[in-house]
Backbone bond lengths (Angstrom), bond angles and torsions (degrees), N, CA, C in turn:
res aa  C-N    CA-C-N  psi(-1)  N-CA   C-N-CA  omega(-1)  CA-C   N-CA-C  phi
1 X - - - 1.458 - - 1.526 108.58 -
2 X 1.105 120.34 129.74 1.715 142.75 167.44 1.767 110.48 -45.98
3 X 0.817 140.09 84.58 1.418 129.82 170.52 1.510 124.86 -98.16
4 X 1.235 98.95 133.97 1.945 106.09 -176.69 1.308 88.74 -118.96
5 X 1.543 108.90 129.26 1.387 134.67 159.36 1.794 121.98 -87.69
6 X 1.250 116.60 84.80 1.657 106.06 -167.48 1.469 104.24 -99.14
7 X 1.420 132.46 133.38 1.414 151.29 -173.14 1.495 95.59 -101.35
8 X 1.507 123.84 97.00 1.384 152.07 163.77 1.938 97.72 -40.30
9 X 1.492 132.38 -52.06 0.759 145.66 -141.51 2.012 103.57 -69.79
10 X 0.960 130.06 -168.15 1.876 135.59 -167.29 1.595 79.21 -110.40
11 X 1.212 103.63 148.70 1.718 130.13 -173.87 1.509 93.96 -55.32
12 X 1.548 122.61 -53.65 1.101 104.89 -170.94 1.741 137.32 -78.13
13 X 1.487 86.40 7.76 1.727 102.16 -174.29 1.490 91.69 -93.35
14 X 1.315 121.88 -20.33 1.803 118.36 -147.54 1.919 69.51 -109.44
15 X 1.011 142.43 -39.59 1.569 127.44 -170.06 1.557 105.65 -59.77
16 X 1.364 105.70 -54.69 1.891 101.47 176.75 1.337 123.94 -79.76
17 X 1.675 122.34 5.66 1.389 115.06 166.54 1.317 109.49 -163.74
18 X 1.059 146.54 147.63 1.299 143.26 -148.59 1.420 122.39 -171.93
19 X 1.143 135.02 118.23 1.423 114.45 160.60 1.773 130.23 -60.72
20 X 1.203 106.96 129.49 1.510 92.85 -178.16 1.568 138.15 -57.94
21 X 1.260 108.00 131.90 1.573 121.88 -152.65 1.264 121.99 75.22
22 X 1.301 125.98 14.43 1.571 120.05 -175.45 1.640 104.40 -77.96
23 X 1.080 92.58 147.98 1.663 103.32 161.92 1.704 114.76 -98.10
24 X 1.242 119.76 150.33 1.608 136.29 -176.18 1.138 92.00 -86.00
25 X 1.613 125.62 125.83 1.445 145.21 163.24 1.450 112.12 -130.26
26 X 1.458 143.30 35.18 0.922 144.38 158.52 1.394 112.71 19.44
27 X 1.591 138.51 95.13 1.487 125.08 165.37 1.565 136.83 -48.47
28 X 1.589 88.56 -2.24 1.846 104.13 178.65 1.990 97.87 -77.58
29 X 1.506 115.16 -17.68 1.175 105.92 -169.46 1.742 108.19 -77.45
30 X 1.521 119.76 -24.81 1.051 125.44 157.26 1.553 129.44 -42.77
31 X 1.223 132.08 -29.50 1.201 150.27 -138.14 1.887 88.71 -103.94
32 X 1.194 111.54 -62.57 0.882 128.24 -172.72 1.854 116.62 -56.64
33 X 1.588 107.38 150.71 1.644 105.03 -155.28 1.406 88.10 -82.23
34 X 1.702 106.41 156.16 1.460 146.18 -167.21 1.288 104.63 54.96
35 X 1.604 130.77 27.86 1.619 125.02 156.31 1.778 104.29 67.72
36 X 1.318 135.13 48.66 0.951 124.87 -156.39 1.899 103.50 -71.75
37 X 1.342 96.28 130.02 1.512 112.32 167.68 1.566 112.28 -95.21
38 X 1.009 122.75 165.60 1.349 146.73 149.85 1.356 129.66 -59.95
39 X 1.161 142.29 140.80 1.242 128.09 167.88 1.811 121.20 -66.10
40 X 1.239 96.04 -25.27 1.646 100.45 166.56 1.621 120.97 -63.21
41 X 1.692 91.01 -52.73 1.923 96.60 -179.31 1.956 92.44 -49.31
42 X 1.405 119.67 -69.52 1.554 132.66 -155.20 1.583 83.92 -37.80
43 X 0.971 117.31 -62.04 1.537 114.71 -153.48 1.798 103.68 -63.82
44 X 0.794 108.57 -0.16 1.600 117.88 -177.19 1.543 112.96 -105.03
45 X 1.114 89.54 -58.76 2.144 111.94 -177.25 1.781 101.04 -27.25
46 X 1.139 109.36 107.08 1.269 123.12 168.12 1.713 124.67 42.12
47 X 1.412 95.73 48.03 1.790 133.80 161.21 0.901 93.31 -73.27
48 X 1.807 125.71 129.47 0.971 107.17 131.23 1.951 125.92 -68.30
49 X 1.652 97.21 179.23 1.412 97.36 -161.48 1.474 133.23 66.40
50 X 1.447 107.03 -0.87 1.512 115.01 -151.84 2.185 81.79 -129.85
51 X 1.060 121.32 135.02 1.824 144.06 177.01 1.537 107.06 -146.81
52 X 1.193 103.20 122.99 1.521 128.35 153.69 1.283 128.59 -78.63
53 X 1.140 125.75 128.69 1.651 112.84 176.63 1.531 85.28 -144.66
54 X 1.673 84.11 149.91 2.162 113.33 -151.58 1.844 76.55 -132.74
55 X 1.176 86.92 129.07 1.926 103.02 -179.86 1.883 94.93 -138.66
56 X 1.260 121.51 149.73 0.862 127.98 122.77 1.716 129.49 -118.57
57 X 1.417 130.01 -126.01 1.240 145.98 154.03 1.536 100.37 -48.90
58 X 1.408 108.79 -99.17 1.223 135.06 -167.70 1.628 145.83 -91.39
59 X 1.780 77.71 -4.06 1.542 112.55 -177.97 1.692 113.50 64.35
60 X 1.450 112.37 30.94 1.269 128.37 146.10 1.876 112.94 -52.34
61 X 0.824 102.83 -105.30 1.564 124.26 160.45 1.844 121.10 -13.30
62 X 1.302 101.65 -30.24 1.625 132.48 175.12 1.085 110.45 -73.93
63 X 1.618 110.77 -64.37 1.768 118.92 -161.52 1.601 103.69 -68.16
64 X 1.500 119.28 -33.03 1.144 109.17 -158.80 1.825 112.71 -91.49
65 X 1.621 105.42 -26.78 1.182 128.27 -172.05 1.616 95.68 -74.34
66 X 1.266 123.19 -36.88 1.588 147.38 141.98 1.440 119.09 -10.80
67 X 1.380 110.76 -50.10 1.540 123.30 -151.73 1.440 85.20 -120.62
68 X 1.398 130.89 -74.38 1.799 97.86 166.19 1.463 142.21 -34.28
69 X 1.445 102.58 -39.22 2.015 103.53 151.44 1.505 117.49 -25.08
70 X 1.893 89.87 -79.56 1.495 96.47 -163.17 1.640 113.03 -60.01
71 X 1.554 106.29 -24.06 1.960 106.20 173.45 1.299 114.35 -50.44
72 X 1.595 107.78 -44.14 1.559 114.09 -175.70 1.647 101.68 -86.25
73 X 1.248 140.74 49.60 1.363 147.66 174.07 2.170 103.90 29.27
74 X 1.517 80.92 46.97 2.149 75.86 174.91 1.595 94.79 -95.73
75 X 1.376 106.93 118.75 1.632 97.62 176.59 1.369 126.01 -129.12
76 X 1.520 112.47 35.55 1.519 124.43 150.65 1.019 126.69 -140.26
77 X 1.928 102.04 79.50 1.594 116.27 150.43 1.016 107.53 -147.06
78 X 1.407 103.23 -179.50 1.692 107.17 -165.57 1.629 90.99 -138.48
79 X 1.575 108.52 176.43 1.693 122.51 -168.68 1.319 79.21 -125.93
80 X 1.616 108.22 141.07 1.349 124.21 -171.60 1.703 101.57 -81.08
81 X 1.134 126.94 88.51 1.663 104.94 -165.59 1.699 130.95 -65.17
82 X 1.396 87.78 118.75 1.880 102.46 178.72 1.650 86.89 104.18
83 X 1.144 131.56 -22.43 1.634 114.26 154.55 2.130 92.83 111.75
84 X 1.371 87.55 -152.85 2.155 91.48 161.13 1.345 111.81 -97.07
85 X 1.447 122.58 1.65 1.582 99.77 -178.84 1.779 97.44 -87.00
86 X 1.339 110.17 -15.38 1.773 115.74 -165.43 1.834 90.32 -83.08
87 X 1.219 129.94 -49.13 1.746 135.80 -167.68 1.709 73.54 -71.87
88 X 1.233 142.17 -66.98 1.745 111.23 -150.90 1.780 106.07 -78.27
89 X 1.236 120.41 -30.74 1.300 110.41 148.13 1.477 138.41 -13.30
90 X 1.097 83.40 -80.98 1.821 107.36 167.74 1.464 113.06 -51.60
91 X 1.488 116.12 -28.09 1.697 99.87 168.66 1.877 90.72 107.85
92 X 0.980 131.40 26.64 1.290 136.25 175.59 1.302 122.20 -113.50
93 X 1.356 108.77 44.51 1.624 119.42 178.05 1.142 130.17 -73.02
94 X 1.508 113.85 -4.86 1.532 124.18 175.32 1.372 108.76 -51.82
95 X 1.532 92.11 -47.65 2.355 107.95 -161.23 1.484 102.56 -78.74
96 X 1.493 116.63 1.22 1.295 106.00 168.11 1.462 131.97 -113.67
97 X 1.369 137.53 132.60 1.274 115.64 -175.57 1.675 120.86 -134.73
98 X 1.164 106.73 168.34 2.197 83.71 -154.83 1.326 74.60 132.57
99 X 1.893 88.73 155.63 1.642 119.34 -176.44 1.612 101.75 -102.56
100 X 1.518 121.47 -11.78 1.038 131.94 179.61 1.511 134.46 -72.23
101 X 2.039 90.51 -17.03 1.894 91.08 -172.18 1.138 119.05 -46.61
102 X 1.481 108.55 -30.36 2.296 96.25 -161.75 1.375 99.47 -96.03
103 X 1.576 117.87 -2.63 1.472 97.76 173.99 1.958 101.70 -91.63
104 X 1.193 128.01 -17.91 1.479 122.05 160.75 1.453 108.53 -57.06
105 X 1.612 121.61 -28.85 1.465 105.90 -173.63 1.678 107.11 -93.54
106 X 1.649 113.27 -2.34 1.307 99.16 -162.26 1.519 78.46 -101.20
107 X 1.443 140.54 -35.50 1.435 124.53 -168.01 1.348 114.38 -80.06
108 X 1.639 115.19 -0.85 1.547 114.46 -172.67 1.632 95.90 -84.60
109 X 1.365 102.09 -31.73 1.385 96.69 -161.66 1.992 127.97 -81.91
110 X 1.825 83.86 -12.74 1.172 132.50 170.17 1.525 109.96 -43.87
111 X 1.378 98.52 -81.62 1.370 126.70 157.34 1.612 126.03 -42.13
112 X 1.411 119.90 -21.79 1.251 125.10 -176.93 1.677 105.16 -92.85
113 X 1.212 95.77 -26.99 1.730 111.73 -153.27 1.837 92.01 -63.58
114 X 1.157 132.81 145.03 1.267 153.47 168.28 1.783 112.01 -53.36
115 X 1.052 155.20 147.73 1.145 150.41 157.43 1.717 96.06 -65.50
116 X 1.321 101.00 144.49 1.555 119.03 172.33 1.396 111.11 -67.22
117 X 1.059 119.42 157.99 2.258 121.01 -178.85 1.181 90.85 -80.72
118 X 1.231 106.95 145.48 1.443 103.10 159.50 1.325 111.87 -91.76
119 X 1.498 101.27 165.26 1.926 92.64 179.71 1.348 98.62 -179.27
């Protein structure tokens, strides 16, 4: 099976960390009128043998870019679930590359962490 890896994230977030082999698809390109694709996505868009998978961080950027897919009847890709902060979590740092991984794992966790009591 054919797989395209597209990084939802701004060129310069996808330059310092990346999953390996992903391609840069900016979700701002969605936004924009007639849904502009790529000639890579087109050549993919509902192949068989052929799956997309839409990652960002946190799978913010994923779920929704996700749900405009399926509006426009695109129906082979998938949302990476929990995004790259959930794959470096898991201990899968090989597939990622970038000077940025441990700061995605130190701000995810950042973000997870509870506010302190006050007292």
């Amino acid at each position: 099976r054919d797989v395209l890896v597209l990084d939802l994230r701004t060129e310069e977030e996808f330059n310092a960390c990346h999953i390996k082999g992903a391609v840069s698809y900016p979700s701002q390109m969605m936004s924009r009128s007639m849904y502009q694709f790529t000639p890579e996505i087109l050549k993919f868009k509902n192949r068989e043998g052929c799956l997309m998978v839409l990652y960002d961080i946190e799978e913010r950027l994923s779920a929704s870019v996700g749900t405009l897919w399926y509006e426009k009847a695109i129906e082979n890709f998938v949302v990476l679930n929990g995004g790259m902060a959930a794959l470096l979590q898991g201990g899968d740092r090989d597939c990622v590359e970038g000077v940025a991984a441990s700061d995605i794992l130190s701000l995810d966790q950042e973000e997870n962490t509870p506010p302190a009591a006050a007292g």
